[in-house]
C-alpha distance (Angstrom), angle and dihedral (degrees) to the residues before:
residue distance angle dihedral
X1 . . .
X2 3.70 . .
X3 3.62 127.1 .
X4 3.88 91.0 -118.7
X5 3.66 91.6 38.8
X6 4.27 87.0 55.1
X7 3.19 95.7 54.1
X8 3.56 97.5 48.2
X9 3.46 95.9 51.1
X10 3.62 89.0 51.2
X11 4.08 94.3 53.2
X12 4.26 85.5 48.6
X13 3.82 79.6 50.4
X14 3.78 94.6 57.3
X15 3.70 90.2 39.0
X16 3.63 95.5 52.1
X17 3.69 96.0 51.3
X18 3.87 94.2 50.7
X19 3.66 87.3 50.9
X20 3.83 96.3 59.3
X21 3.42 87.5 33.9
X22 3.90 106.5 57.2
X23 3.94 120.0 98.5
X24 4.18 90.4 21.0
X25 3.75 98.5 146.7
X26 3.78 113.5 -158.5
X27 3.97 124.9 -150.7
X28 3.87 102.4 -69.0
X29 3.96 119.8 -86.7
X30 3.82 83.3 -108.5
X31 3.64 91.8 61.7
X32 3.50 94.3 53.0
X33 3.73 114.8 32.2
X34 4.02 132.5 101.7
X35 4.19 85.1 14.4
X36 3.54 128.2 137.2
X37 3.95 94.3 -156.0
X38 4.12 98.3 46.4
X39 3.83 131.6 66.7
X40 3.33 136.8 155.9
X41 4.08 123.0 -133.1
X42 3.49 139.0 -167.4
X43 3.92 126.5 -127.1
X44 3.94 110.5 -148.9
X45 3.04 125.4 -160.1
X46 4.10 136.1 -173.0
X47 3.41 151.0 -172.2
X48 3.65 118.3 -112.6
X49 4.03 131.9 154.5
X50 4.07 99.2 -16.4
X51 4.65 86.2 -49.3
X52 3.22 132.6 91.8
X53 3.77 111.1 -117.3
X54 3.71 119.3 -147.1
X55 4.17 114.8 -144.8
X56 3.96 116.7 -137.3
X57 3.96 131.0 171.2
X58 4.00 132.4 -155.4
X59 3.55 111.9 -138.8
X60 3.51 117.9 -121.3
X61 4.27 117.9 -105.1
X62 4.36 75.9 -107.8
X63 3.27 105.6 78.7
X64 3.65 134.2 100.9
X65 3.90 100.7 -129.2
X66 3.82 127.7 34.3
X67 3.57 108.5 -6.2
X68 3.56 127.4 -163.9
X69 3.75 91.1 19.3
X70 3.64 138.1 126.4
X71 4.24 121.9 -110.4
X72 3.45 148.0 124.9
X73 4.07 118.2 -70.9
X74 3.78 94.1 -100.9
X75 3.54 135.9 118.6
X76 4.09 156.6 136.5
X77 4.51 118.5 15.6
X78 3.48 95.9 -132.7
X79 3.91 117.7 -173.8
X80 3.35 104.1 -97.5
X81 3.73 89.0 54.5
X82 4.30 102.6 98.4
X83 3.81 91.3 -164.6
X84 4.08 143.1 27.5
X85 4.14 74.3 -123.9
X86 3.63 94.9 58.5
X87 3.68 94.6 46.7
X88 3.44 96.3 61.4
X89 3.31 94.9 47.8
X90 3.50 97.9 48.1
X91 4.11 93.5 47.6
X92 4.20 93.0 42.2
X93 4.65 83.1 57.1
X94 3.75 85.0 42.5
X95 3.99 92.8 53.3
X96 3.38 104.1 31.4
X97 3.67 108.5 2.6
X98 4.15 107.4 -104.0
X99 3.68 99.8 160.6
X100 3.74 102.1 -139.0
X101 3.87 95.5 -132.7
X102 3.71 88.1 58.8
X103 3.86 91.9 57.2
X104 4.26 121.0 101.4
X105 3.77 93.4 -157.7
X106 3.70 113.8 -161.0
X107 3.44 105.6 -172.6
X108 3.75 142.6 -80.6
X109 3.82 146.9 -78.8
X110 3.83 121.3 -115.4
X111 3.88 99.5 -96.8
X112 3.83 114.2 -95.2
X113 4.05 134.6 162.1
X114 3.55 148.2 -122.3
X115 3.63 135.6 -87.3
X116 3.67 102.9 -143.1
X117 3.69 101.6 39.5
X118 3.79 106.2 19.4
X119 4.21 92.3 -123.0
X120 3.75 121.2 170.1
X121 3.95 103.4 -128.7
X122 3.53 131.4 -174.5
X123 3.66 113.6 -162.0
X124 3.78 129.6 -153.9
X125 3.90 128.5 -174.4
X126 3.71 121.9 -145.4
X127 3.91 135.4 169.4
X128 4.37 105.5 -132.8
X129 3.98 117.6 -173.7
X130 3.96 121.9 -76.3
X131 3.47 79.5 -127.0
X132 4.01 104.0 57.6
X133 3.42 113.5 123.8
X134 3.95 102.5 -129.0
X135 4.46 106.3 -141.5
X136 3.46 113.7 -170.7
X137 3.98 120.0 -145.3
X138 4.16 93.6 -137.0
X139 3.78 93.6 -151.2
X140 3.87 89.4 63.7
X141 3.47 105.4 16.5
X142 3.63 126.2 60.3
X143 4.25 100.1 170.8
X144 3.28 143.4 -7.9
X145 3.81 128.6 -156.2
X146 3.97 144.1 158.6
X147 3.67 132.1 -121.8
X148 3.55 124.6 -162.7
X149 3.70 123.1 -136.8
X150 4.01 99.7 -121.6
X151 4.07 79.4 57.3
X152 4.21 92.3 43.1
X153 3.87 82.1 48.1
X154 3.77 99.0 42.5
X155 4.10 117.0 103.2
X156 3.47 90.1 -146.2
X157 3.86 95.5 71.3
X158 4.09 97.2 51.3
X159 3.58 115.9 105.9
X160 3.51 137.5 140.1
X161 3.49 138.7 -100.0
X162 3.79 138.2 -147.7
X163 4.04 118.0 -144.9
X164 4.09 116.1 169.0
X165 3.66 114.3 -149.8
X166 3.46 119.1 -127.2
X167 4.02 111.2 -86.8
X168 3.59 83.7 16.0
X169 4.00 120.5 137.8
X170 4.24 99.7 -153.1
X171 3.42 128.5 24.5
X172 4.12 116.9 -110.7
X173 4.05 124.9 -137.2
X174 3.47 126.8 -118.0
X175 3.40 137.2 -170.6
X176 3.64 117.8 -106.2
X177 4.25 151.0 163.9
X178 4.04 109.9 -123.0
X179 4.12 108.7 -155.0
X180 3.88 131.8 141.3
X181 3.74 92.4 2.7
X182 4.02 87.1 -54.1
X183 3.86 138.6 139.6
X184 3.54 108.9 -149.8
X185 4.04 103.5 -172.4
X186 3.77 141.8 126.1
X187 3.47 120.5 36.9
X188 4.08 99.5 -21.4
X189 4.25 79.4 63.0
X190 3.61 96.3 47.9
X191 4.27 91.3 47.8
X192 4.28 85.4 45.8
X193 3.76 92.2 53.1
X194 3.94 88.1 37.7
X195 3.60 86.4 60.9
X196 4.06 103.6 40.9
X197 3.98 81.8 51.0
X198 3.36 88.7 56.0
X199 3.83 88.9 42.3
X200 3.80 90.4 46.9
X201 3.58 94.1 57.9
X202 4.16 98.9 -87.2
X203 3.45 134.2 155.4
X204 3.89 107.1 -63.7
X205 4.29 110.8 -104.1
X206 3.65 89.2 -125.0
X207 3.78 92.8 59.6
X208 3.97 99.8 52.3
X209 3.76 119.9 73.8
X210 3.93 121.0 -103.1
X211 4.22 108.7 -65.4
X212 3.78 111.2 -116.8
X213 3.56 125.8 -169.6
């Protein structure tokens, strides 16, 4: 593919998403805020090479809830936060250093939750700067890496992925993309194939009923 033709593709990208994107109302701020099992997260995305490249984060072995694993930077509504909107942003520049202002947000996800932990999430989607210089905050953040969509697309990367719940006796599988050295499962999987869906010509998000587990 062409230079011109990559880059077009990529703005139709961008376009689509905010299409399918606009009007998604999350759970209300109320429903959210000042709770240890809800957060909202942001999903950034960036330009890189002719491909959209999707940003991810491993949290650090530190944290409270699900260490080690692969999501979105994203976390707690605190008080001072107005909207689910601007806590995202405000936790993805205080993990890896997204300044809000720089962010083209194109709209949200209905609000779902995790597997492993049962949290409330409220997922946004915003395209940052090729240039942004991605800072990670070390007590929450142990990596942070890009996938491109041909390689969130390609067969070649699915696996599984075995995760025991706590108490439990075997270990269950669980589908999952293997890049870099990376599990991509849970909840961060199920938003990345929400959005190459959408991408792919799928229903829009704002037309299917909240996900459940």
């Amino acid at each position: 593919m062409s230079g011109a033709s990559s880059i077009r593709q990529t703005i139709e990208h961008i376009e689509r998403l905010r299409r399918a994107l606009k009007g998604v109302e999350p759970l209300p701020r109320e429903a959210l805020a000042n709770k240890s099992n809800a957060a909202a997260v942001l999903v950034p995305l960036f330009e890189r090479g002719g491909d959209l490249h999707v940003i991810y984060i491993r949290r650090s072995d530190h944290v409270e809830r699900n260490r080690g694993q692969v999501a979105f930077p994203g976390g707690r509504v605190d008080a001072g936060d107005a909207t689910l909107l601007d806590a995202a942003l405000r936790e993805a520049r205080e993990e890896v250093g997204i300044e809000p202002a720089t962010v083209d947000v194109l709209g949200a996800f209905p609000t779902t939750s995790t597997t492993a932990s049962g949290i409330v999430v409220a997922p946004f989607v915003g395209v940052i700067p090729a240039e942004t210089a991605l800072v990670k905050q070390p007590s929450e953040v142990a990596d942070i890496f890009d996938v491109p969509l041909a390689a969130l697309r390609d067969p070649a990367y699915r696996g599984t992925f075995e995760w025991r719940r706590d108490g439990g006796r075997e270990p269950a599988k669980f589908p999952a993309i293997l890049y870099g050295g990376q599990t991509i499962w849970g909840l961060t999987l199920r938003i990345t194939l929400e959005m190459l869906e959408i991408l792919d010509g799928g229903i829009p998000a704002r037309s299917r009923a909240e996900q459940t587990n």
